[in-house]
C-alpha positions as CSV (number, residue, x, y, z in Angstrom):
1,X,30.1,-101.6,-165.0
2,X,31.4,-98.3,-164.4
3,X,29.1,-95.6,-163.8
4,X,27.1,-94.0,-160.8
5,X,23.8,-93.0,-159.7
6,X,23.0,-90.2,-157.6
7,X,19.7,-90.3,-155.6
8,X,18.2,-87.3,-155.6
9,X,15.4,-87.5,-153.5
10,X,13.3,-90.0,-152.0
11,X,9.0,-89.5,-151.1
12,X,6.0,-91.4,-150.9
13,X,3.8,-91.2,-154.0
14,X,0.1,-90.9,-152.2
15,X,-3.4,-91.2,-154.1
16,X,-4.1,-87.8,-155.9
17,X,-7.5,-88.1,-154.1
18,X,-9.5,-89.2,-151.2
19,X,-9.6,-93.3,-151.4
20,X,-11.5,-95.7,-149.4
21,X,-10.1,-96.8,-145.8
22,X,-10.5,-100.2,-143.8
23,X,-9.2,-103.0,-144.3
24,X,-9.4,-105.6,-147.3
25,X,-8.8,-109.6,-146.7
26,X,-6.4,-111.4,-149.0
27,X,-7.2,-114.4,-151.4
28,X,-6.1,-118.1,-150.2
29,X,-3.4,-118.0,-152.9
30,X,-2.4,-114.4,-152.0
31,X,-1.6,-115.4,-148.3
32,X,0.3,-118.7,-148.8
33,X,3.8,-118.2,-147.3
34,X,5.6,-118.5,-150.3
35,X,4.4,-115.1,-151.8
36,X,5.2,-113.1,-148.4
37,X,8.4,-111.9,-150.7
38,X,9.2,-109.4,-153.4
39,X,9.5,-109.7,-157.1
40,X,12.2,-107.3,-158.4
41,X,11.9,-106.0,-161.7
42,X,14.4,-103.5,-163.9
43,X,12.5,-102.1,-167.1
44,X,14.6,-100.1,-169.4
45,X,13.5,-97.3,-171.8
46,X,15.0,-96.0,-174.6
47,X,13.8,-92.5,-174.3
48,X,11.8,-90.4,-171.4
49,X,12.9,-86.7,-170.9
50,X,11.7,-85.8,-167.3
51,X,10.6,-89.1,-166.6
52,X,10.3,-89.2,-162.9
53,X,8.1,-85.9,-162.6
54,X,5.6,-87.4,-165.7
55,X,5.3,-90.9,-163.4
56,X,5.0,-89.5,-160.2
57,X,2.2,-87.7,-161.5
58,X,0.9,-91.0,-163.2
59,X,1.0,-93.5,-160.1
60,X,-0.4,-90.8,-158.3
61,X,-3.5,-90.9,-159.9
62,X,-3.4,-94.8,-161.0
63,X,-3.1,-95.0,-156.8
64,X,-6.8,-94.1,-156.9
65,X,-8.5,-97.0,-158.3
66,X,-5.4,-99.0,-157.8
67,X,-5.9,-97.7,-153.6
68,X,-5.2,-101.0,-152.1
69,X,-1.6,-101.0,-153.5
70,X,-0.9,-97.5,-151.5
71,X,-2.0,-99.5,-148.2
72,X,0.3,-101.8,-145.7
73,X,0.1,-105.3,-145.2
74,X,-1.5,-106.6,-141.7
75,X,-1.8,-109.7,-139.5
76,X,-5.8,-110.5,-138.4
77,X,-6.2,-111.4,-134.6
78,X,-6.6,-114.7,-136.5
79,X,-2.9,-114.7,-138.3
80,X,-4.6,-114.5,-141.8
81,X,-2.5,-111.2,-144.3
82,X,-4.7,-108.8,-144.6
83,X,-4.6,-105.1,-146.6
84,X,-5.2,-101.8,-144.6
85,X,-6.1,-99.2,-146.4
86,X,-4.2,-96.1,-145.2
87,X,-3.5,-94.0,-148.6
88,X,-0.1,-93.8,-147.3
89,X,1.6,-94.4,-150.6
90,X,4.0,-96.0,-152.5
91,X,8.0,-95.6,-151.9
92,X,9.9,-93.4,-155.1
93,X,12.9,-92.9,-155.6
94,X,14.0,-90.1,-158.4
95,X,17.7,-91.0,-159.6
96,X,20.2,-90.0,-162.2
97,X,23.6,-91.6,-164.0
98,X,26.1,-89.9,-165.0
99,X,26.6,-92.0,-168.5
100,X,24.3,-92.9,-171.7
101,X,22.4,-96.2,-171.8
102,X,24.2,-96.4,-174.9
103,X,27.5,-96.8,-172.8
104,X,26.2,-99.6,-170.6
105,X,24.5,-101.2,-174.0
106,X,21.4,-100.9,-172.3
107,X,22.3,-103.1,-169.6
108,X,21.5,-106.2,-172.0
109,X,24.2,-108.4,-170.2
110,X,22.1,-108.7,-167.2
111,X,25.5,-110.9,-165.4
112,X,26.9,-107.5,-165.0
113,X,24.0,-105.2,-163.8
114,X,24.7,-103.0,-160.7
115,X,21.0,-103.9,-159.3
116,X,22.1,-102.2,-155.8
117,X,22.0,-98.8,-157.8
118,X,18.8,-99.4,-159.9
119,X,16.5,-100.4,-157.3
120,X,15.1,-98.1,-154.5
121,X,16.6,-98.2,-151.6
122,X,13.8,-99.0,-149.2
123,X,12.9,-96.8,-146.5
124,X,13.6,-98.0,-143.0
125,X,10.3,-96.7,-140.9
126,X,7.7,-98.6,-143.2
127,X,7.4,-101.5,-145.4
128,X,5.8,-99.7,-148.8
129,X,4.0,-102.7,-151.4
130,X,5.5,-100.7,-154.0
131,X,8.4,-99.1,-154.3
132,X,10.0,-97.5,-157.7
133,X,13.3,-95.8,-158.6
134,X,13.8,-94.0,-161.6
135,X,16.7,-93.3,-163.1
136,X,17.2,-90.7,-165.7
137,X,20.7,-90.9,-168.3
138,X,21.9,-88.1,-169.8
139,X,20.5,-89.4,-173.6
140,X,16.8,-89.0,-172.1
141,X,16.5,-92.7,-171.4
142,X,15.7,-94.1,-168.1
143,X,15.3,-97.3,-166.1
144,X,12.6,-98.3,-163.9
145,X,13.8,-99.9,-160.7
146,X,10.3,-102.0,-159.2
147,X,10.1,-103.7,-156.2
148,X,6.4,-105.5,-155.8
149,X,4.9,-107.0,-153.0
150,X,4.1,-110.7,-154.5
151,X,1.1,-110.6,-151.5
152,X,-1.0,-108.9,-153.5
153,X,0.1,-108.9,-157.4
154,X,1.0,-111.6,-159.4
155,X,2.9,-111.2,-163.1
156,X,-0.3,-110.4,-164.7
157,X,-1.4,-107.8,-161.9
158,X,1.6,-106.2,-161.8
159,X,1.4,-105.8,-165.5
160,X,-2.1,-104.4,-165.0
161,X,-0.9,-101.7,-162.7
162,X,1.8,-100.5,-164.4
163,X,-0.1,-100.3,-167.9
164,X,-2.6,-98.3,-165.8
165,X,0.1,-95.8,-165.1
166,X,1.1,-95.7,-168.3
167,X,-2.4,-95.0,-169.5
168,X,-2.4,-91.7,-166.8
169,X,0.9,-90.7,-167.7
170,X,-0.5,-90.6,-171.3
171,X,-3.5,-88.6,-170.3
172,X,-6.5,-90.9,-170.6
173,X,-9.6,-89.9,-168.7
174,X,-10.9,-93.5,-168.4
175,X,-8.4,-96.8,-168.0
176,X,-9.1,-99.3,-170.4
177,X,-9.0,-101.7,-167.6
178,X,-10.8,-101.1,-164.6
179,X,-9.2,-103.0,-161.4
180,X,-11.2,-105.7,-159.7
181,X,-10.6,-106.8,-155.7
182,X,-13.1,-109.9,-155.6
183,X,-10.4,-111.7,-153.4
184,X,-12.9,-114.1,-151.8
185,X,-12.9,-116.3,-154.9
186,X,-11.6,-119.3,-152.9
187,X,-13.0,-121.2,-149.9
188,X,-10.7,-120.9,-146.8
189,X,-7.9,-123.3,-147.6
190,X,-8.1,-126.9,-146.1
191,X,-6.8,-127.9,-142.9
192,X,-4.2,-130.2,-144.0
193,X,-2.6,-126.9,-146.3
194,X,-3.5,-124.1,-144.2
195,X,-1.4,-121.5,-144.5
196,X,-0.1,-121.6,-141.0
197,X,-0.1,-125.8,-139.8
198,X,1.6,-128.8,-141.4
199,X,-0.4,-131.8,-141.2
200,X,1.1,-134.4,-139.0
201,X,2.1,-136.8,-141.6
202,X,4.0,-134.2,-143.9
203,X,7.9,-135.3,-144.4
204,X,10.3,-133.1,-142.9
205,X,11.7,-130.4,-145.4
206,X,14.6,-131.7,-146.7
207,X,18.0,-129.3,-145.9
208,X,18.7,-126.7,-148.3
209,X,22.1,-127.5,-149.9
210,X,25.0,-125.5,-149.9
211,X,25.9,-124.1,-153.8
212,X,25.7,-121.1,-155.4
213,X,23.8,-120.8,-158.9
214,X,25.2,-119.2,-161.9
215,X,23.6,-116.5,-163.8
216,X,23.1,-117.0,-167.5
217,X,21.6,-115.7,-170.4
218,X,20.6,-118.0,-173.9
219,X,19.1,-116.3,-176.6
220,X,17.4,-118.7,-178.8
221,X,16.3,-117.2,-182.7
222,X,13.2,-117.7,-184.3
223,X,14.7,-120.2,-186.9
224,X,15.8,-122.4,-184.1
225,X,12.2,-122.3,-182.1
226,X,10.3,-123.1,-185.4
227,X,12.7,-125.8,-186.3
228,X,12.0,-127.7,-182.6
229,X,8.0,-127.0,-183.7
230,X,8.5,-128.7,-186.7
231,X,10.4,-131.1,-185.6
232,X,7.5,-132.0,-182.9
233,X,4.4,-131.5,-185.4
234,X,6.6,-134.4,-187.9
235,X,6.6,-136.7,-184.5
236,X,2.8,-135.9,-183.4
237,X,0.9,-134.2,-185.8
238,X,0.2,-131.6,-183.5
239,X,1.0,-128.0,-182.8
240,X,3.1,-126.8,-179.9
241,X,3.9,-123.6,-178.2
242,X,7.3,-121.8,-178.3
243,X,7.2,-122.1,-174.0
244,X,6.5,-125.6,-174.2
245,X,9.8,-125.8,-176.8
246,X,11.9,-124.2,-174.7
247,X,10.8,-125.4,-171.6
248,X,11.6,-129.0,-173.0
249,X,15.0,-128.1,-174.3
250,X,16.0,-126.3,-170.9
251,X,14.7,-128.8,-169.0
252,X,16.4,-132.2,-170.7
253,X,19.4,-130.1,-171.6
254,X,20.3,-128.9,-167.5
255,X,19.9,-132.9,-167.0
256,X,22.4,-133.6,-169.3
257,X,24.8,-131.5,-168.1
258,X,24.7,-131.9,-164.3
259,X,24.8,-136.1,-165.5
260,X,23.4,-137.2,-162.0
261,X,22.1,-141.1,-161.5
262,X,19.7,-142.7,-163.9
263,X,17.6,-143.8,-161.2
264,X,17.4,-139.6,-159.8
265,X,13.8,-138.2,-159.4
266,X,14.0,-135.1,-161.8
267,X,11.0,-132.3,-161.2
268,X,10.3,-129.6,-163.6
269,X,7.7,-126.7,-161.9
270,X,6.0,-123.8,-163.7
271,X,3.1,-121.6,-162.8
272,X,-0.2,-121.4,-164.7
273,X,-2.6,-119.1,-165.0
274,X,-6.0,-120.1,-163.5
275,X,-8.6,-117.1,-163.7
276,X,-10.7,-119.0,-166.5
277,X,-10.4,-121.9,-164.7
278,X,-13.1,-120.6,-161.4
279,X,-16.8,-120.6,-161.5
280,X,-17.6,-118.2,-163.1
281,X,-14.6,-116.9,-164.0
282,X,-12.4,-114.1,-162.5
283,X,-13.4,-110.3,-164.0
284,X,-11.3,-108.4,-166.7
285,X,-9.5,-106.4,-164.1
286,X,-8.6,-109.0,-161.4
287,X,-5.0,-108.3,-160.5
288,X,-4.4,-110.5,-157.2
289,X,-2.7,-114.0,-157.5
290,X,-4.3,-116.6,-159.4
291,X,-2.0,-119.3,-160.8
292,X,-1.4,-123.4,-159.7
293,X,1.9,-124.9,-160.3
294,X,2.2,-127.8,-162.9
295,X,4.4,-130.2,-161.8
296,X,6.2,-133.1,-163.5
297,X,8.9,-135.6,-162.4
298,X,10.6,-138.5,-164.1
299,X,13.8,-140.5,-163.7
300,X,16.8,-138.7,-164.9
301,X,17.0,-141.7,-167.3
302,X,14.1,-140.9,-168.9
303,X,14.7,-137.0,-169.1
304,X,18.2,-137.4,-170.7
305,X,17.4,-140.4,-173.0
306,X,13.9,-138.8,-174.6
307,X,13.8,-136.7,-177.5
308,X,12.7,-132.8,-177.0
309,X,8.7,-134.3,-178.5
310,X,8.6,-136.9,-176.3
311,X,9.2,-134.1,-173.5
312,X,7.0,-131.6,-175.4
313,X,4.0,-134.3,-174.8
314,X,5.1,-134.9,-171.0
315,X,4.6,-130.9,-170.6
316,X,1.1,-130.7,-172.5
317,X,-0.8,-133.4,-170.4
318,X,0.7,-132.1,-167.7
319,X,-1.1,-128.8,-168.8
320,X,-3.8,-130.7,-169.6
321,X,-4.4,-132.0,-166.7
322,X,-4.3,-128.5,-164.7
323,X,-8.4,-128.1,-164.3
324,X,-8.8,-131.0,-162.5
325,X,-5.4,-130.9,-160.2
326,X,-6.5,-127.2,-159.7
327,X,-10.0,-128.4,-158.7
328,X,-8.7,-131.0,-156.5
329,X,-6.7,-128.4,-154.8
330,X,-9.9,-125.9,-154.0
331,X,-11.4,-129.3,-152.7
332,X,-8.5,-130.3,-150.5
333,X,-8.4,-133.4,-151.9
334,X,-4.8,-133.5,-153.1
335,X,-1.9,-135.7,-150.3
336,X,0.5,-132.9,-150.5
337,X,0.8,-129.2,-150.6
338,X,1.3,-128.0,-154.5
339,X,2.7,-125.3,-153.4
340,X,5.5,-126.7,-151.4
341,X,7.6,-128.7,-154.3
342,X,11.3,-129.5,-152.6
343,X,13.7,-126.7,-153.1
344,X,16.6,-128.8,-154.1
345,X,18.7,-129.0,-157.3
346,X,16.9,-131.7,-158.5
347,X,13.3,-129.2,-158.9
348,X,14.1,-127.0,-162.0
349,X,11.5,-123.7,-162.0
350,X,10.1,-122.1,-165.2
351,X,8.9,-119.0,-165.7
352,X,7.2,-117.3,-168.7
353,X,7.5,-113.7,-168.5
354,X,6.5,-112.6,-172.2
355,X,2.9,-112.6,-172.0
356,X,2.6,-111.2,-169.0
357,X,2.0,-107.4,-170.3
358,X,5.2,-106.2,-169.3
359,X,6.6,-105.1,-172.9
360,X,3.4,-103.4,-173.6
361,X,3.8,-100.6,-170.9
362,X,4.0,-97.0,-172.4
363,X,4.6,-94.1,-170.4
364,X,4.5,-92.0,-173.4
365,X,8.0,-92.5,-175.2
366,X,7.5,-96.4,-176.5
367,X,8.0,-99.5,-175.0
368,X,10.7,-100.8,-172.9
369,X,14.0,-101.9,-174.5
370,X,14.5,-104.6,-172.0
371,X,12.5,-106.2,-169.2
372,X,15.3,-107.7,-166.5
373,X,13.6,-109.8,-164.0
374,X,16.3,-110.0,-160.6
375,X,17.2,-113.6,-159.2
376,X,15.4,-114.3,-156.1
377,X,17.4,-116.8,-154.3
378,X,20.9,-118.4,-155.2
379,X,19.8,-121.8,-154.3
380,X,16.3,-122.3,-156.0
381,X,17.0,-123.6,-159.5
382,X,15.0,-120.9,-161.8
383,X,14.7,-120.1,-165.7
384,X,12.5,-117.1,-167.5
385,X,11.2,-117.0,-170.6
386,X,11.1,-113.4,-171.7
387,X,12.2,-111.9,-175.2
388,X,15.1,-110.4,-176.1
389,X,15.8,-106.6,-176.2
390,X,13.8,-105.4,-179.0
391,X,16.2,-104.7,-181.3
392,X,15.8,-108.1,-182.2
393,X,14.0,-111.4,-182.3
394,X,13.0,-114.2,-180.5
395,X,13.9,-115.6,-177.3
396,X,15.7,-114.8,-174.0
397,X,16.4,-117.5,-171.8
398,X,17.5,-116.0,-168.2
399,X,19.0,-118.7,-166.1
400,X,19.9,-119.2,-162.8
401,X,19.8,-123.0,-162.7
402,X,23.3,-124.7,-162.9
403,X,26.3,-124.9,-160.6
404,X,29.9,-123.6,-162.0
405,X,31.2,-127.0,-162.8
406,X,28.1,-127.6,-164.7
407,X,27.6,-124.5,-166.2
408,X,29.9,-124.4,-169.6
409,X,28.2,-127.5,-170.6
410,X,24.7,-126.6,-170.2
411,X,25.3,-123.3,-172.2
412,X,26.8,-125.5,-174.8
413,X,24.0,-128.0,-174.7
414,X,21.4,-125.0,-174.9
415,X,22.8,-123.2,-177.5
416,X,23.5,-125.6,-179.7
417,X,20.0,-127.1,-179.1
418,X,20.9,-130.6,-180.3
């Protein structure tokens, strides 16, 4: 894709007014080693004259309920991640290309996305929780560029924030949602998974393979997902959700087309939302990390031989059955860590990205075009649900789950969605 971006200048974004110091601990979920990483996000917007002045202006003042965000991450004397709460600020970028989104068809093939040019380039003296580059195009459109600290945010939280700047940029005098700390809604984890011991009985982690993972995207209509619903309600009698569809159809589908032994162990992870699930449940406003993963394995024989209900049903009780692998989690009554599935080709991730409150952010012009989440790693089998760009409907599939050899038939297995 041929185009460049000038940066033209490069700040911290501080709270528009004096904030709370100290420091604040972390949740149990928030400080599990997994998370100490960053989710990278592109968010593209059709129109947005003068963009990065109106959200500088915004995430300054979102920065002052929102304070914890403008702070650094920390170590306790007793190795636990903690916040401090220095104001100091979040890392922005202010950019501009020298083309129309138009040109680049607002980046919706995301195989071709220059990310080095879209995302901040991060400052070397300090390690920011946030950090934003936008980029202005000469039709008035502009991408956002994020780069979040997973510490402290999960999807929903991240949401949260950003909708909160778009509510300043708008002008509101009172956010509809007010943020919520209460980190300390967990016990301290048990021994056997504390975040920084292995119990002496845990196998050792298997070696991480040598491929690469190719990127694809499957757009699935809303004819097709309805079919596959009705298809399941005929077998059941019973409703299903378009996630649990497509989850199934990705799922069997990347089995069939990698063809490994019958007698393989096949694991399919994806990540739940758990706030309803404490005592009493978390506030309206809670924007750390709350989710469990739900985990399934079967034998590759029976992934490949069933039919996309039978799978369907093998998702729900597995969904079903969250509470009370959640509760046996906060009870430390589960053999192994949940949160430690092997990271092999074998353990296919799922994410579902369209209710997170992403497409609803609004910094004054309308919603985003496109929502482009970036691929983390090229050796941890991962899928996201999101939607397509809006000028349609239904379903995008993003897809970084197959080797090359195995790739033409999985894209032909999932778009075809026999």
């Amino acid at each position: 894709m041929d185009f460049s971006v000038a940066r033209l200048s490069r700040s911290l974004v501080s709270p528009s007014e004096p904030t709370p110091s100290g420091v604040l601990d972390l949740s149990v979920i928030d400080r599990l080693p997994v998370l100490r990483c960053n989710a990278r996000t592109l968010h593209i917007f059709r129109h947005g004259p003068k963009a990065a002045e109106v959200l500088r202006k915004a995430l300054s003042k979102a920065l002052v309920p929102y304070y914890p965000l403008a702070g650094r991450l920390n170590v306790s004397a007793e190795n636990q991640l903690q916040i401090t709460c220095s104001g100091e600020g979040i890392w922005f970028v202010e950019a501009s290309a020298n083309c129309m989104l138009e040109a680049v068809n607002f980046f919706e093939d995301t195989a071709v996305i220059p990310y080095d040019k879209l995302l901040p380039d991060p400052p070397q003296e300090y390690n920011p929780l946030v950090q934003m580059q936008i980029t202005q195009f000469e039709c008035g459109g502009f991408v956002v560029g994020l780069i979040f600290s997973h510490s402290i945010c999960d999807g929903l939280g991240a949401a949260q924030f950003l909708n909160a700047v778009g509510e300043m940029a708008k002008g509101v005098e009172q956010l509809s949602i007010n943020p919520v700390w209460c980190r300390d809604f967990l016990p301290p984890p048990p021994l056997q998974f504390h975040a920084n011991s292995m119990p002496a009985d845990m196998p050792p982690v298997p070696p991480i393979l040598d491929y690469q993972l190719e990127h694809a995207n499957i757009d699935i209509s809303p004819d097709q997902i309805n079919d596959l619903k009705q298809k399941f309600r005929e077998l059941t009698g019973k409703n299903c959700s378009s996630f649990e569809i497509v989850a199934a159809s990705l799922w069997s589908h990347r089995a069939r087309a990698i063809n490994l032994k019958d007698d393989t162990d096949m694991t399919l992870v994806f990540f739940a939302n758990c706030r309803h699930l404490l005592n009493p449940p978390l506030p309206v406003g809670f924007y750390g990390n709350c989710f469990f993963p739900v985990t399934i394995t079967v034998s590759n024989q029976t992934l490949t031989k069933a039919s996309n209900g039978e799978i369907v049903k093998l998702i729900q009780e597995a969904k079903a059955g969250l509470p009370n692998e959640f509760g046996k989690w906060v009870k430390g009554e589960l053999m192994k860590d949940p949160f430690a599935p092997p990271l092999v080709y074998t353990t296919m991730f799922i994410s579902e990205w369209g209710r997170l409150g992403f497409n609803q952010v609004d910094y004054g012009w309308g919603h985003p075009v496109h929502i482009v989440p970036i691929q983390g790693s090229s050796l941890i089998p991962v899928a996201i649900v999101g939607s397509v760009p809006c000028t349609r409907r239904g379903v995008r599939l993003m897809t970084w789950c197959v080797e090359k050899a195995h790739l033409q038939p999985f894209v032909k297995q999932m778009t075809s969605l026999i």
